[in-house]
C-alpha positions in Angstrom: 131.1 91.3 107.2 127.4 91.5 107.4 126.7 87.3 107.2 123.6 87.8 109.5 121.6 88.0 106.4 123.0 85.2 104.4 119.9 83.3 103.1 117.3 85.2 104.6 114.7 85.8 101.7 111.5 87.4 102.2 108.7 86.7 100.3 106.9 89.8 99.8 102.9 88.9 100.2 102.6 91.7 103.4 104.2 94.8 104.0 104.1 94.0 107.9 106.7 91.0 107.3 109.1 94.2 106.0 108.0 96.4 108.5 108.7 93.6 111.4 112.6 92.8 109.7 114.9 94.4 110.8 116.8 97.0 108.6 119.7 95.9 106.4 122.6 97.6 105.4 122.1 96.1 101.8 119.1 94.9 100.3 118.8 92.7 97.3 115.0 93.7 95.8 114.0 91.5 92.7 110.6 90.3 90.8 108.1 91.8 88.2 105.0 93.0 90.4 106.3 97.0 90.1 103.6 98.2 92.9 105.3 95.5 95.6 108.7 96.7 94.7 107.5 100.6 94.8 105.7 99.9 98.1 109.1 98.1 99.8 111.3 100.6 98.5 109.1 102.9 100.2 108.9 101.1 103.6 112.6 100.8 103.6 113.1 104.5 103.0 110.4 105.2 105.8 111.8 103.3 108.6 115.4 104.7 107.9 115.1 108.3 107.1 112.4 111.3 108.4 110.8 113.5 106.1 113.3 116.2 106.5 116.4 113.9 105.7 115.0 112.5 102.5 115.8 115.8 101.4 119.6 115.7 101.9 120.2 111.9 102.5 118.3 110.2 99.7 119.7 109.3 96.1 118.8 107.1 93.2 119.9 105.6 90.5 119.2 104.0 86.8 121.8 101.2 86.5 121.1 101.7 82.8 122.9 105.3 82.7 125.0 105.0 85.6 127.7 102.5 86.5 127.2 100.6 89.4 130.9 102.3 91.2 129.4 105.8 91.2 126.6 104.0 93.5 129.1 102.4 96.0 130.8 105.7 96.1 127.6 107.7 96.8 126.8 105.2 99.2 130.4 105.5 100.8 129.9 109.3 101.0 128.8 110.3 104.8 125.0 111.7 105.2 124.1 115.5 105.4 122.6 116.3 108.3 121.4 113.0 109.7 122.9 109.9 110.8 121.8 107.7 107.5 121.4 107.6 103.8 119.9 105.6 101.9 121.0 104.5 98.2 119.2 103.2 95.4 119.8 101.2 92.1 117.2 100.5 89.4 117.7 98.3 86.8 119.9 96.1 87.7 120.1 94.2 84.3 123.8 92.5 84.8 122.1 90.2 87.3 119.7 88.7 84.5 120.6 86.2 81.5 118.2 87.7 79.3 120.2 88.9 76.7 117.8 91.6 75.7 118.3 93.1 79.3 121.6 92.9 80.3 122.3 94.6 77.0 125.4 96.7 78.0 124.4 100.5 78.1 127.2 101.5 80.8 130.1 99.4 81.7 129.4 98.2 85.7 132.9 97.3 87.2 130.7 94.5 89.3 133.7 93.9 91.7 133.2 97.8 93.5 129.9 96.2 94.1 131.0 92.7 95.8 133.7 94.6 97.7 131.2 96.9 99.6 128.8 94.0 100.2 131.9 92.4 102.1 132.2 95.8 104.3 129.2 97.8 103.7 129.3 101.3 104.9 127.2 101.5 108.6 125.8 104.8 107.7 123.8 103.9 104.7 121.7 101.5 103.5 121.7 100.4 99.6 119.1 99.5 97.8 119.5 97.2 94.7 116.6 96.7 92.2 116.2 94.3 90.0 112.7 94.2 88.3 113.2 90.7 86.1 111.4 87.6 86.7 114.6 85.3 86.9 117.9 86.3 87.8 120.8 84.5 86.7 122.0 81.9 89.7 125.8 81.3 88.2 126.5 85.1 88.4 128.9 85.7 91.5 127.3 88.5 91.7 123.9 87.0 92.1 125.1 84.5 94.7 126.6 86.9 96.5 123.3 89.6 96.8 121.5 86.4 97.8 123.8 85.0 100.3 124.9 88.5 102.1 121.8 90.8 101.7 118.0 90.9 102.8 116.3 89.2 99.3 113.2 90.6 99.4 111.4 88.8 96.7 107.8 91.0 94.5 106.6 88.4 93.0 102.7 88.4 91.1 100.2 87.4 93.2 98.4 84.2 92.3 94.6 84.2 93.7 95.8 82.8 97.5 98.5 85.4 98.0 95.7 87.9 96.0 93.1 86.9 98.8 95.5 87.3 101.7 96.7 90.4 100.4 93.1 91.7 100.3 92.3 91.0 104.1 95.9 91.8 105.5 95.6 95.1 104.4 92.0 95.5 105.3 93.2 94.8 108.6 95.9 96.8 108.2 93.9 99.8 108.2 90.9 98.9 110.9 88.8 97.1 108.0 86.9 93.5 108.1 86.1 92.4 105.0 83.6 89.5 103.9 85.1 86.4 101.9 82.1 86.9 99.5 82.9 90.6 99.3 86.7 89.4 98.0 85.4 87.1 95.7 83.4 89.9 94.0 86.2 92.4 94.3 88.7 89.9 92.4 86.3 89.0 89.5 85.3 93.0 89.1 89.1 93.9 89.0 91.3 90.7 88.6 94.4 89.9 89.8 96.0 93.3 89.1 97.4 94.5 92.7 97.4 98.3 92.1 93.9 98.4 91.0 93.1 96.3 94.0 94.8 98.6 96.3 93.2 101.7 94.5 89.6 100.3 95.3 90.5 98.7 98.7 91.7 102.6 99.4 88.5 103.9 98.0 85.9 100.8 100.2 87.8 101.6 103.4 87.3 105.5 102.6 84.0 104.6 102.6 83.3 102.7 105.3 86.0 104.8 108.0 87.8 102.8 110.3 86.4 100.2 112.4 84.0 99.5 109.3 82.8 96.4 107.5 82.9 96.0 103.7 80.5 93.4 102.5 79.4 92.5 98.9 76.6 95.6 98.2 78.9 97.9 99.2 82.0 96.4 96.4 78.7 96.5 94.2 77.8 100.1 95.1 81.2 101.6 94.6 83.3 99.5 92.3 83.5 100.6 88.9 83.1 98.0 86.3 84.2 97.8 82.7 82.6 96.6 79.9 83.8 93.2 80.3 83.4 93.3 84.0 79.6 94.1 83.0 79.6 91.6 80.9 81.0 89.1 82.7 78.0 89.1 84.9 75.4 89.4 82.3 77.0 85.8 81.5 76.2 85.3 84.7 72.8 86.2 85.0 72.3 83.9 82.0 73.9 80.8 83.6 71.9 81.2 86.2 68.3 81.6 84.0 67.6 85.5 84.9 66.8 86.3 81.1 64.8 89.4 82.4 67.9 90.9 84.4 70.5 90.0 81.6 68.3 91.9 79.2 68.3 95.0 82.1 71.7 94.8 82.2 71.7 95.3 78.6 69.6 97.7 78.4 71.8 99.7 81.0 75.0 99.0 78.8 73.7 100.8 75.4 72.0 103.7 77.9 76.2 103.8 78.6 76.1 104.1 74.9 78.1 100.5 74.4 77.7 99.3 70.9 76.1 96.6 71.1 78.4 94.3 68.4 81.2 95.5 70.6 79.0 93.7 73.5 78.3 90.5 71.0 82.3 90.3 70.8 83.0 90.0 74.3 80.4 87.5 75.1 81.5 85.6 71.9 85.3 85.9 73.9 83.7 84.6 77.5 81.6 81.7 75.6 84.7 80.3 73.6 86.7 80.4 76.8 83.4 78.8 78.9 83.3 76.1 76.0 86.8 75.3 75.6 87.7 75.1 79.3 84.9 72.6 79.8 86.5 70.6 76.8 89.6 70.5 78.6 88.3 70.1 82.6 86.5 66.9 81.1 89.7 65.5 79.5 91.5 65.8 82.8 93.1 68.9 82.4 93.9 70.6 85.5 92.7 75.0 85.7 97.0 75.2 85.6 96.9 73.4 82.6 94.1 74.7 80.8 95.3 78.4 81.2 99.0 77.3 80.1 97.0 75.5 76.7 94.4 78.6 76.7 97.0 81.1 77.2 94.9 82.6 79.7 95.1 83.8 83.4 94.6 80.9 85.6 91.7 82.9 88.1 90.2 83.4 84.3 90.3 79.9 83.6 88.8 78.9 87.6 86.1 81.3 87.1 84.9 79.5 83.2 85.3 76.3 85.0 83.3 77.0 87.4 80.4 78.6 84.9 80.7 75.6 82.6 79.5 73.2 85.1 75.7 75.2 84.2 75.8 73.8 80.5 76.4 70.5 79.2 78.8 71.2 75.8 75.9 70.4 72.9 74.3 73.6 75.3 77.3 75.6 74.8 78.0 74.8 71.2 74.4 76.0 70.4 74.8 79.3 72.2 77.8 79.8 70.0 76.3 78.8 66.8 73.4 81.7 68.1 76.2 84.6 68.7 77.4 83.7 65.5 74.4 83.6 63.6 74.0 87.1 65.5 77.3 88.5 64.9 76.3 87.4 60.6 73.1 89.4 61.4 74.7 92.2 62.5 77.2 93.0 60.5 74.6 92.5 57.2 71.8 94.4 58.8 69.5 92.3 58.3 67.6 94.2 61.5 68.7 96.8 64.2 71.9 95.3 66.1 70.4 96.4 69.6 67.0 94.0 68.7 69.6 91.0 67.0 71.2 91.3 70.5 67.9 91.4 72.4 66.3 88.5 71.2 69.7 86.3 71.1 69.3 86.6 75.3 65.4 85.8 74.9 66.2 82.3 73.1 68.9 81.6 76.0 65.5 81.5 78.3 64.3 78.2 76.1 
């Protein structure tokens, strides 16, 4: 019996905590952020088999088309040229309570599966997957995978974890990166992790090992969307550069942006701005306001922090304005680039 690896559950915020664990004949991986549960899988896979045996000594599995016995018995089946194999099962719904999920597409006798966690087989290494927020803790089987197999745990990243993330894997590679250089990174891609590796890949590319990546350089090659651009054209009005906001705009409908899809998005970041005020002042904490807002907490930080520029009677007036402009707009009453134009010329009174 493998009880070595009875509660040991590891938090997955750094591929070097997997990479310093030592392999396990069975590991249990569960959470919802897919690109930490494709990169373990992959760093489990790498530290156990070569290139060349992946061929022969690699199999996987959906849990929703095959029952979970055909798994044990692949995994009881000796490798092919090489001394391991390694065994994987996606989808393991019978370990969730949500209904929807566990739906029964195969029949699992569950019991092949707790008798080979008692007496795994020493030649492979099985890989359980199971990509669901909450598991259900009365299963047996759940208490079982917890108790008697490496938990490695893919959870989303808040903005911490997001942070330390960012840096590790700087580091990772030979890469220092500046604290105001994350900042700007997060709040030009947000919280989403592949995105962030994507343009981590592409900064450190850049700069070559050994480099620094600072804030111009996130500027120079990070591509922004619309509301990205936009985002900082609220910016640039917060902070009183009327002339700049109006050259960002400018630059936006040379893009070819239309400018009342423009007026909607700021009309989006102003209600959130306003309403997030509204609730800081009452004593809401950011957790709070994003649960009421239904909005991504580093969202809400970020319109807490830009609120603190306007007083509310400010913001409810620069509203009322977009609205009057959005009216404007959509009657014609003049060209919807100049209605746009002059709404960021009043913000400068």
């Amino acid at each position: 019996m493998h009880r070595e690896w009875g509660d040991r559950q590891l938090e997955l915020k750094s591929l070097q905590e997997l990479k310093k664990a030592k392999i396990a004949p069975v590991y249990l991986i569960y959470g919802v952020n897919s690109f930490l549960i494709k990169e373990a899988r992959k760093e489990i896979i790498n530290q156990t088999l070569s290139e060349e045996e992946k061929s022969f000594n690699l199999s996987t599995y959906d849990l929703e088309e095959t029952p979970i016995e055909q798994v044990i018995e692949d995994a009881e089946t000796l490798p092919f040229f090489g001394d391991k194999r390694v065994v994987i099962a996606h989808n393991a719904s019978f370990l969730t309570a949500d209904k929807q999920k566990s739906k029964v597409k195969v029949e699992h006798h569950v019991e092949k599966l707790l008798q080979y966690i008692e007496h795994p087989s020493s030649f492979t290494v099985l890989i359980i997957i199971a990509p669901y927020e909450k598991l259900d803790e009365r299963k047996k089987m759940t208490k079982v995978l917890k108790n008697q197999t490496l938990c490695v745990m893919a959870n989303e990243f808040g903005e911490k974890e997001m942070r330390e993330w960012i840096c590790d894997y700087a580091s990772s590679n030979s890469v220092t990166i500046d604290e105001e250089a994350v900042t700007l990174l997060l709040q030009l891609v947000g919280l989403n992790l592949t995105l962030i590796t994507n343009e981590l890949d592409k900064l450190m590319l850049y700069s070559g090992e050994g480099g620094h990546l600072t804030q111009d350089v996130v500027l120079l090659l990070v591509a922004k969307t619309l509301e990205q651009n936009v985002f900082t054209l609220v910016e640039a009005v917060i902070k009183g550069k009327v002339s700049e906001a109006l050259s960002m705009y400018q630059d936006l409908l040379r893009n070819n942006e239309e400018p009342i899809k423009i007026l909607s998005i700021l009309a989006s970041q102003f209600r959130l701005i306003y309403h997030a005020k509204q609730l800081s002042s009452q004593g809401y904490g950011q957790q709070q306001i994003a649960q009421t807002l239904k909005v991504h907490p580093f969202r809400v930080k970020l319109a807490v922090q830009q609120s603190r520029a306007f007083s509310e009677e400010r913001l409810r007036s620069i509203l009322k304005d977009i609205a009057q402009a959005d009216y404007d707009m959509k009657t014609g009453k003049m060209d919807k680039s100049l209605i746009l134009e002059l709404f960021f010329l009043k913000q400068a009174h």
